[in-house]
KETOR-127695 format. One record per residue (C-alpha): residue number from 1; residue in three letters; x, y, z. Coordinates in nm, 2 decimals. Layout:
BEGIN
   nuke   gudren        u        v        w
    NUM      ALA        X        Y        Z
...
REM end
This chain:
BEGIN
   nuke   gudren        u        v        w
      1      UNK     9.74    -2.25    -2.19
      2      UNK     9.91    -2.13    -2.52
      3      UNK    10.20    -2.35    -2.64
      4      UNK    10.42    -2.08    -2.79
      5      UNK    10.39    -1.76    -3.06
      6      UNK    10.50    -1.70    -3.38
      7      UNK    10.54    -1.39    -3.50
      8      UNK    10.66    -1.32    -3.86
      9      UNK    10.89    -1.09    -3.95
     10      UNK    11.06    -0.92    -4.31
     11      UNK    11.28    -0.72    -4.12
     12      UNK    11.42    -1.01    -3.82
     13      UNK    11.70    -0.70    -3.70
     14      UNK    11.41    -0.43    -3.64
     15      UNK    11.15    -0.67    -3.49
     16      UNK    11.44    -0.84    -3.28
     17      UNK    11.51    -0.51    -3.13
     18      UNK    11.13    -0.44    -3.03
     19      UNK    11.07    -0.80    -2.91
     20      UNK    11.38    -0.76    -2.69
     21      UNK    11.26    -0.44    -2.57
     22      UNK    10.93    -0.57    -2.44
     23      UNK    11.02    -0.93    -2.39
     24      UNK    11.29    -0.87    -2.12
     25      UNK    11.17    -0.69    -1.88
     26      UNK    10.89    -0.96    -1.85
     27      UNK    11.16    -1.19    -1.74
     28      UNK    11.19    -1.38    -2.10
     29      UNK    11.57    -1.48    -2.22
     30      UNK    11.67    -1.48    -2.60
     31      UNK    11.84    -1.66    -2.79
     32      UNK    11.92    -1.61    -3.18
     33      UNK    11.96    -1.88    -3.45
     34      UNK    11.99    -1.92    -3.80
     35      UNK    11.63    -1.98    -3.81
     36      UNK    11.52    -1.66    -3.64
     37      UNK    11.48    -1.55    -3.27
     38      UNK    11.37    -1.73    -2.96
     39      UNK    11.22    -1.61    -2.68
     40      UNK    11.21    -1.82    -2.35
     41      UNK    10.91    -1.78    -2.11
     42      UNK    11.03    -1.69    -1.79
     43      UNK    11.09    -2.00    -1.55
     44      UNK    11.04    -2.23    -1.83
     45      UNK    11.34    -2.45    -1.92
     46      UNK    11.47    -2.51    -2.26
     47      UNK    11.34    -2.30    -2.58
     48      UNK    11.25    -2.56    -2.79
     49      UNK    10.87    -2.56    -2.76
     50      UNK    10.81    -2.43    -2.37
     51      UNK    10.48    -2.27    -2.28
     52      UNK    10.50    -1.94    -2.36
     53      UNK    10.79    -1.91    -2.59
     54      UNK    10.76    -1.64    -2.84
     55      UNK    10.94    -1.70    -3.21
     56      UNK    11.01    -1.38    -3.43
     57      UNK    11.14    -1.52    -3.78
     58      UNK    11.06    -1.49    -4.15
     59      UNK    10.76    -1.70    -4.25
     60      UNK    10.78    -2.09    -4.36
     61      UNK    10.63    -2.02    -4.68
     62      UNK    10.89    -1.78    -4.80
     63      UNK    10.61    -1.52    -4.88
     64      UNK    10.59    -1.18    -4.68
     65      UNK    10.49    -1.17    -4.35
     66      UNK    10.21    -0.94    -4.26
     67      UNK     9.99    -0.86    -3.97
     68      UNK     9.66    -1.03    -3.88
     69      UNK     9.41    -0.79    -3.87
     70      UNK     9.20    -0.89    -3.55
     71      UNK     9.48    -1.05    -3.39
     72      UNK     9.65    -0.96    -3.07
     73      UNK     9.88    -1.11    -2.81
     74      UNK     9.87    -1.01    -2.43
     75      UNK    10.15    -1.10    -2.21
     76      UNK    10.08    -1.00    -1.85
     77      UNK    10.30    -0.74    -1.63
     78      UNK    10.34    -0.75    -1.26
     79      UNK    10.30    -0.36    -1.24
     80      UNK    10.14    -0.05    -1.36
     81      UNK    10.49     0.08    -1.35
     82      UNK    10.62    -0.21    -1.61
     83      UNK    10.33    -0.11    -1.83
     84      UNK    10.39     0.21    -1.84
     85      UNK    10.81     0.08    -1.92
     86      UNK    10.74    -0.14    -2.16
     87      UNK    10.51     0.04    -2.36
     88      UNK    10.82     0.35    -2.36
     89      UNK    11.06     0.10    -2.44
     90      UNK    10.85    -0.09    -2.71
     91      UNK    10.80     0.30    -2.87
     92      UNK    11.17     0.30    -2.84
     93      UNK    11.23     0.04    -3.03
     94      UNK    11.03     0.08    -3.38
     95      UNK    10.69    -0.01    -3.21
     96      UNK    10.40     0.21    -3.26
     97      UNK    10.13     0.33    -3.01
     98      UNK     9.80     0.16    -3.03
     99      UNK     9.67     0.31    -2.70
    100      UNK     9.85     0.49    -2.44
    101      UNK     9.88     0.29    -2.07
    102      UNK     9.54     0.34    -1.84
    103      UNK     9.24     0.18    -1.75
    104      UNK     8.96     0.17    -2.00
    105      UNK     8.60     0.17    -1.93
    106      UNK     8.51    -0.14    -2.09
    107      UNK     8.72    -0.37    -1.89
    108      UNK     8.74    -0.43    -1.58
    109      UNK     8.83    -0.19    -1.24
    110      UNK     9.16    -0.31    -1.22
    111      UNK     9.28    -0.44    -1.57
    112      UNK     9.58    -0.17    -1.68
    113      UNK     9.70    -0.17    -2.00
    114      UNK     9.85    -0.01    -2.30
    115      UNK     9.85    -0.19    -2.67
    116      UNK    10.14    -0.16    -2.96
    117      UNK    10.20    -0.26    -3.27
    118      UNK    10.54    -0.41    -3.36
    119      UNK    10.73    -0.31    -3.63
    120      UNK    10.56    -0.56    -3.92
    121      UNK    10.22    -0.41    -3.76
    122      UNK    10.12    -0.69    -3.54
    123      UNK     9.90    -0.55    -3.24
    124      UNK    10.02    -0.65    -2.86
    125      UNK     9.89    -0.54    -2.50
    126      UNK    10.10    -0.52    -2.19
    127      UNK     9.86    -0.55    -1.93
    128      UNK     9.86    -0.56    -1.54
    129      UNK     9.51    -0.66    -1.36
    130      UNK     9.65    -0.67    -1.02
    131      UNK     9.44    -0.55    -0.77
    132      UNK     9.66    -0.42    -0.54
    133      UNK     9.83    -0.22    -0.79
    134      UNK     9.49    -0.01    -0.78
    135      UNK     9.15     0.04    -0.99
    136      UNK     9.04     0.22    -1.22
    137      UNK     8.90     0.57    -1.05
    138      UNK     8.54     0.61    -1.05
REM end
């Protein structure tokens, strides 16, 4: 299980806003500091360093931040419906589409998902591989 993210950021005001537009409707809280933005994995206590805790702030090494080319992080929806939310509301807040919400042919029947990039160009997916929320039509 992944301890927490990182996520750098030059502009912590325009990647705030599209964190918090995909973040919350997973359930996460924020919470802002002086030393960027914290993101609280739903049902975990404290922000410090809990499972699943995602940090958006300016790198350590005072350079730029830029995006890892190759790198993605997945956080999982309950819903088709959600996917299909949060990729809207990551769009309408900075984010850029990567690949529109559906099924794709090289995953699995019932893996739903839609991918974004943030707003310093880091790639995400918003997935939902619940069965019961259908498959992918044959």
């Amino acid at each position: 299980m992944p301890g927490y993210i990182t996520v750098g950021a030059n502009d912590l005001q325009r990647s705030g806003r599209f964190y918090t537009a995909i973040l919350t409707p997973l359930g996460y809280t924020k919470e802002e500091s002086a030393h960027g933005i914290a993101f609280t994995a739903p049902d975990v206590p404290g922000w410090a360093s809990g499972p699943g805790a995602v940090y958006v702030k300016k790198p350590f090494d005072g350079n730029p931040a830029t995006a890892g080319n190759g790198a993605m992080t997945a956080f999982e929806a309950t819903t088709q419906k959600l996917v299909r939310a949060i990729h809207a509301a990551g769009l309408a807040a900075g984010g850029s589409d990567e690949g529109a919400p559906g099924f794709r042919p090289d995953y699995s029947a019932n893996f739903y998902v839609a991918y974004l990039r943030d707003p310093q160009g880091n790639k995400l997916a918003i997935f939902c591989a619940n069965p019961a929320e259908g498959i992918r039509p044959r």
